[in-house]
VOGU-3710 file (C-alpha; in Angstrom, 3 decimals, decimal comma):
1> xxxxxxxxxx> 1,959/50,474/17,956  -1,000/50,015/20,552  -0,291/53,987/21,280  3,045/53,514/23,168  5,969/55,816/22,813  9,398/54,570/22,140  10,199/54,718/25,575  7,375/53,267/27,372  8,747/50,062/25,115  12,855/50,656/26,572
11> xxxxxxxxxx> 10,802/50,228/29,863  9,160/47,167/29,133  11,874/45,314/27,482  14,154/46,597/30,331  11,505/44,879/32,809  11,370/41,759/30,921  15,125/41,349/30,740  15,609/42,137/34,418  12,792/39,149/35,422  13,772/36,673/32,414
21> xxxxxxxxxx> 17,669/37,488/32,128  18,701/34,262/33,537  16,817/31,786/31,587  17,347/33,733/28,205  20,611/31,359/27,679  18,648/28,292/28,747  15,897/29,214/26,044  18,226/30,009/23,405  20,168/26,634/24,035  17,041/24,872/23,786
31> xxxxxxxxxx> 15,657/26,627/20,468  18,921/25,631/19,442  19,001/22,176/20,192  15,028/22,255/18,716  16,735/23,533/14,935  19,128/21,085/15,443  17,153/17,891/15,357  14,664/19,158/13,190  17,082/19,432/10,538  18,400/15,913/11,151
41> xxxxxxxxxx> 14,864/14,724/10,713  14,476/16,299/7,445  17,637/15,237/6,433  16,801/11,694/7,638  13,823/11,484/5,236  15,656/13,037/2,080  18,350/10,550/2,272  15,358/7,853/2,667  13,660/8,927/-0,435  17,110/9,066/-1,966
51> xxxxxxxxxx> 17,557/5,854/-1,099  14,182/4,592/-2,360  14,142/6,262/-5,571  17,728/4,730/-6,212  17,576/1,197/-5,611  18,216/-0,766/-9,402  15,805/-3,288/-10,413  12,909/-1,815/-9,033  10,938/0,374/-11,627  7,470/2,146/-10,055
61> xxxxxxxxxx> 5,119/2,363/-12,221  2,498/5,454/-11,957  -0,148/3,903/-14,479  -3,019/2,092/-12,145  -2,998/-1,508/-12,632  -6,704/-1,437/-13,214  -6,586/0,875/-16,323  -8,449/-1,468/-18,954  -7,831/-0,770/-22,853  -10,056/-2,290/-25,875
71> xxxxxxxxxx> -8,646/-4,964/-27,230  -10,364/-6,289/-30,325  -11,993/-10,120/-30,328  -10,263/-12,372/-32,632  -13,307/-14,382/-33,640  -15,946/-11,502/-33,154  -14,353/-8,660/-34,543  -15,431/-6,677/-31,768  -14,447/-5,067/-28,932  -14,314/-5,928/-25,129
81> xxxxxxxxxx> -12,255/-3,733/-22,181  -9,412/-5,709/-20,655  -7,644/-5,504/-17,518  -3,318/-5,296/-18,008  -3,298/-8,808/-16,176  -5,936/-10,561/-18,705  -3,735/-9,396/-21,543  -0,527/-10,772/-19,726  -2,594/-14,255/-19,086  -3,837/-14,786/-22,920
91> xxxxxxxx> -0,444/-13,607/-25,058  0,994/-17,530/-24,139  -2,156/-18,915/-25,284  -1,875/-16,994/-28,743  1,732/-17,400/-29,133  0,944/-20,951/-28,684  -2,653/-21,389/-31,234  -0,721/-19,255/-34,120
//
């Protein structure tokens, strides 16, 4: 590793521990304290999607609302694309003409 013996790296951790000793426990604390609260957050946003994915009444849909479908013509015979929402506005006007 970078051509250094064994003990050329006792030497240098040796060194390091001497000049950073005293604010080891300080880092460690914080890194600590650091895991800590980024496991609330994540635990924060699972019980949020929990919560969303939970609530009754409320169905998602994943279709698109846009997707259009051919719906043949009544008088025509042929066909013409239609949004979900025209087909929602024209089934009380047939219910009503039959």
């Amino acid at each position: 590793m970078f051509g250094l013996s064994t003990w050329e790296l006792v030497i240098i951790l040796v060194i390091a521990l001497l000049l950073f000793g005293r604010r080891l426990p300080e880092v460690g604390k914080s890194l600590g304290k650091g895991i800590i609260e980024f496991k609330k957050g994540l635990k924060g946003v699972d019980e949020e999607i929990e919560k969303e994915s939970s609530r009754p009444g409320e169905k998602r849909m994943d279709v698109p609302e846009d997707r259009g479908y051919r719906a043949p013509l009544a008088e025509g015979g042929g066909d013409r694309r239609v949004s979900r929402s025209d087909v929602v506005e024209e089934k009380p006007e047939q219910v009503e003409k039959h």
